[in-house]
C-alpha positions as CSV (number, residue, x, y, z in Angstrom):
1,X,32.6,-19.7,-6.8
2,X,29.6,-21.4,-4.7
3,X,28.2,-24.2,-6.1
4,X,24.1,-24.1,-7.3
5,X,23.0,-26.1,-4.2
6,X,25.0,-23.0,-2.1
7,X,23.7,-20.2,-3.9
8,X,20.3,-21.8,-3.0
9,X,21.0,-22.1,0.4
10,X,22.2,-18.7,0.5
11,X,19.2,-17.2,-1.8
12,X,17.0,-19.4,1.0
13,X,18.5,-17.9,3.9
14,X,18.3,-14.4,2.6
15,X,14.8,-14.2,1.7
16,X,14.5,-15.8,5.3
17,X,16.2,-13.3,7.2
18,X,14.4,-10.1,5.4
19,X,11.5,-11.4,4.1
20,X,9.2,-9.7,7.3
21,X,11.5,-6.2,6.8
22,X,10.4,-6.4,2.7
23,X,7.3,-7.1,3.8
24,X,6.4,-4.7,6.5
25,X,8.3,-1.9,4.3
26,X,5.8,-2.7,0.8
27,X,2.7,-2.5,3.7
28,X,4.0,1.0,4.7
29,X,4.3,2.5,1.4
30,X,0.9,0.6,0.1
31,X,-0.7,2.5,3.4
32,X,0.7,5.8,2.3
33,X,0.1,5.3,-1.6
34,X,-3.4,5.1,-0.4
35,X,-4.0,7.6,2.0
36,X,-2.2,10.1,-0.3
37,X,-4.4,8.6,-3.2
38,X,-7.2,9.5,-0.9
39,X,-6.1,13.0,-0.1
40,X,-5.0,14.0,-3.9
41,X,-8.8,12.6,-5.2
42,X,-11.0,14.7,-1.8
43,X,-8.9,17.8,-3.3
44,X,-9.2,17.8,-7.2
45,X,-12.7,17.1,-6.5
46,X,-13.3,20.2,-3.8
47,X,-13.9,17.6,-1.5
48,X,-16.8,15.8,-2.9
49,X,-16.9,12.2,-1.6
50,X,-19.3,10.9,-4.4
51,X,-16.7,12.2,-7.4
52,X,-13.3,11.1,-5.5
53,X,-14.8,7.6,-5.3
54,X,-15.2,7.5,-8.8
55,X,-11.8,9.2,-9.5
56,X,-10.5,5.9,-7.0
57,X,-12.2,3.5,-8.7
58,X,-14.0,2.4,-5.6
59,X,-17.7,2.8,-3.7
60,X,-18.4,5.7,-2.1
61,X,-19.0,3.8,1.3
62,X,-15.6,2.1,0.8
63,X,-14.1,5.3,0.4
64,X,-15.6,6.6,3.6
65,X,-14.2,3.3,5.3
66,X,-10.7,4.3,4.1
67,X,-11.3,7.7,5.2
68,X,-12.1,6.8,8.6
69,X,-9.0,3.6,8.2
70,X,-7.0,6.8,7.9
71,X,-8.2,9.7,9.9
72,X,-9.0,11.7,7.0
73,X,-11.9,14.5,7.6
């Protein structure tokens, strides 16, 4: 059994070593949470920017930035 000062040390040098992969995997799935967030709103509104804001919770404008952020027509 490791002592508490070596589990930190291991603890340390694990978050270390795959702290960028966690981190880089949670932006990927964030990015696709949103774009398909995006998608699902433009369609159960019939593609009506003003109402799919709304649904998002956001401005329309910021909508359209996300839109263009993710090559959605």
């Amino acid at each position: 059994m490791n002592t508490p000062e070596e589990q930190k040390y291991f603890y340390r040098m694990f978050d270390e070593m795959y702290a960028d992969e966690c981190a880089q995997t949670l932006i990927e799935k964030t990015e696709k949470l949103e774009k398909d967030s995006i998608r699902n709103a433009l369609y159960e509104t019939d593609g009506n920017r003003t109402l799919a804001a709304k649904r998002l919770g956001i401005g329309r404008t910021c909508l359209l930035a996300k839109m263009r952020k993710h090559s959605i027509s």
